[in-house]
N, C-alpha and C positions, 0 to 999 in steps of 0.2 A: 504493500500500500504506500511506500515512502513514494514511488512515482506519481501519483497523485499527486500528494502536497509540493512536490517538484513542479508538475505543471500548474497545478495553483499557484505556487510562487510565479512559476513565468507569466500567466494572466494578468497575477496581479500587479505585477511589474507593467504590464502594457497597460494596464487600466488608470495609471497615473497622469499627469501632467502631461506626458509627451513631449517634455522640455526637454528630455535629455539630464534631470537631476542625477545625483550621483545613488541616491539611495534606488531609484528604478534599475538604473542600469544594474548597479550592484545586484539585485533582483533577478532582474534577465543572466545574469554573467553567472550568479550562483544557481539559480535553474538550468539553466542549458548546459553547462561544465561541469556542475556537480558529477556526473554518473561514468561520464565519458573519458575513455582513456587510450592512448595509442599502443599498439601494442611494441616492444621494443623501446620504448621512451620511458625510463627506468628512473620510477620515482617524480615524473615530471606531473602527472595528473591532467593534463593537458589535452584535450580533444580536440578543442578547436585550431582554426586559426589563426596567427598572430596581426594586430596590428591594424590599418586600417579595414582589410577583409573581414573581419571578427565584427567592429563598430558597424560596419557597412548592414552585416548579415544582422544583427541585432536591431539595431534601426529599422531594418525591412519588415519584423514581424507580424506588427499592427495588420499592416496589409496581407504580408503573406499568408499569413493563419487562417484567415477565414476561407482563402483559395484549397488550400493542403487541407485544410480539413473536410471542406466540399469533395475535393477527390480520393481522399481516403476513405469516405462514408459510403460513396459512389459506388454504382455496380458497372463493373468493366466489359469489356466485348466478349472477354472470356466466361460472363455470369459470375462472376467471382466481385469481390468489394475490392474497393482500390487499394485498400491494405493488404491484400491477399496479394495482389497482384504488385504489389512494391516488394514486397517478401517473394515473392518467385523472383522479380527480375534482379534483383541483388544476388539472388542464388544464380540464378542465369548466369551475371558476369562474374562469379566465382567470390563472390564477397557474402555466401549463405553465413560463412561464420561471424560476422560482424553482424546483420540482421537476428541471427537467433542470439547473440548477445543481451538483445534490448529485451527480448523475451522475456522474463520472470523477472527475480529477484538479484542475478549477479551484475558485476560491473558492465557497462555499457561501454562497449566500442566503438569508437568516431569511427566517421567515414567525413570523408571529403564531396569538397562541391564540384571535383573532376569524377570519381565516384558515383556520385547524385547523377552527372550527366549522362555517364555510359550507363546506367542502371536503369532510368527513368527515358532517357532519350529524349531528342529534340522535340517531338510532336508536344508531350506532355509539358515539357518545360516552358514553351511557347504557350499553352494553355494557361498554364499557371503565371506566368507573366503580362497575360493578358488579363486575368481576373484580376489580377493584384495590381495591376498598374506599373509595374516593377520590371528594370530589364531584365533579360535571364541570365547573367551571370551574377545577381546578386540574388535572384530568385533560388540558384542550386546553391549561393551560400548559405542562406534562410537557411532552406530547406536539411542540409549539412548540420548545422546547428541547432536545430527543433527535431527532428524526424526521430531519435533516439528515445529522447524522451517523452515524447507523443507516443510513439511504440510502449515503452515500457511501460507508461502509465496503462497502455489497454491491455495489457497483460499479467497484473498479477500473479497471475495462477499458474503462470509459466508455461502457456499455453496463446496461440492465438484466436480471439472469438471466432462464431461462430458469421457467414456473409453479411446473415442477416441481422447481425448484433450489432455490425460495428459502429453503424451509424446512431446507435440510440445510446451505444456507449459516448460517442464522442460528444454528444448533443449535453451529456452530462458533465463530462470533461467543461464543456465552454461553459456551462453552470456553475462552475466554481470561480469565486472572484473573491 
């Protein structure tokens, strides 16, 4: 259940001022980093990005979120939810062990917004940069930075829901503020 209050935190970081205060960002910085770790970067704790690609993909959230969430709620060409289908295409380009990471209760493995791109592909990313407003290179940053712990938070159980779950799970996810 700690993903939860992980995305709670991150909501409620976005539900602030939007000045860019330090306590939000702090907020966003400690929600999305929290869980996420590279593998090989020993001791470093470190998932994301450094520097201005990290501000950039944090910044973008406001907007980004409500697009990523729309597609991950979604039913895809396959019949399947758009979570189902990010969780294959991450296996697809060999990155399954990074996706079943976010899964349950263990530590959470970044993945990158180069990552994002071969996994997701252009069509989708285009999609979500048009919902968002957002170009798409800072869209697969978002998305790099959220995606983990959006995952984790629907999976407690160490398990992924059920197609037609996912969408009423997320609907509560955005309920928490």
């Amino acid at each position: 259940m700690g993903g939860l209050g992980g995305l709670g935190g991150l909501m409620a970081g976005m539900s602030g001022s939007g000045t860019g205060t330090a306590g939000g960002l702090g907020g966003l910085l400690g929600a999305v980093s929290g869980g996420a770790t590279v593998p090989g970067a020993a001791g470093s704790g470190v998932g994301l990005p450094a520097g201005t690609g990290l501000l950039g993909a944090l910044a973008s959230l406001p907007a980004l979120l409500p697009a990523l969430m729309a597609m991950l709620g979604g039913q895809g060409a396959s019949g399947q939810s758009g979570l189902h289908e990010v969780m294959n295409a991450l296996e697809a380009q060999g990155l399954g062990h990074v996706g079943q990471s976010w899964v349950g209760n263990g530590p959470n493995l970044a993945v990158t917004a180069q990552q994002v791109e071969q996994a997701l592909g252009s069509a989708k990313l285009s999609q979500l940069a048009s919902q968002s407003g957002l170009p798409p290179s800072q869209v697969s940053q978002g998305v790099a930075a959220v995606l983990p712990s959006i995952v984790h938070s629907l999976t407690p159980s160490g398990q992924l829901p059920a197609s037609g779950e996912v969408n009423q799970l997320l609907s509560g996810l955005l309920g928490q503020h």
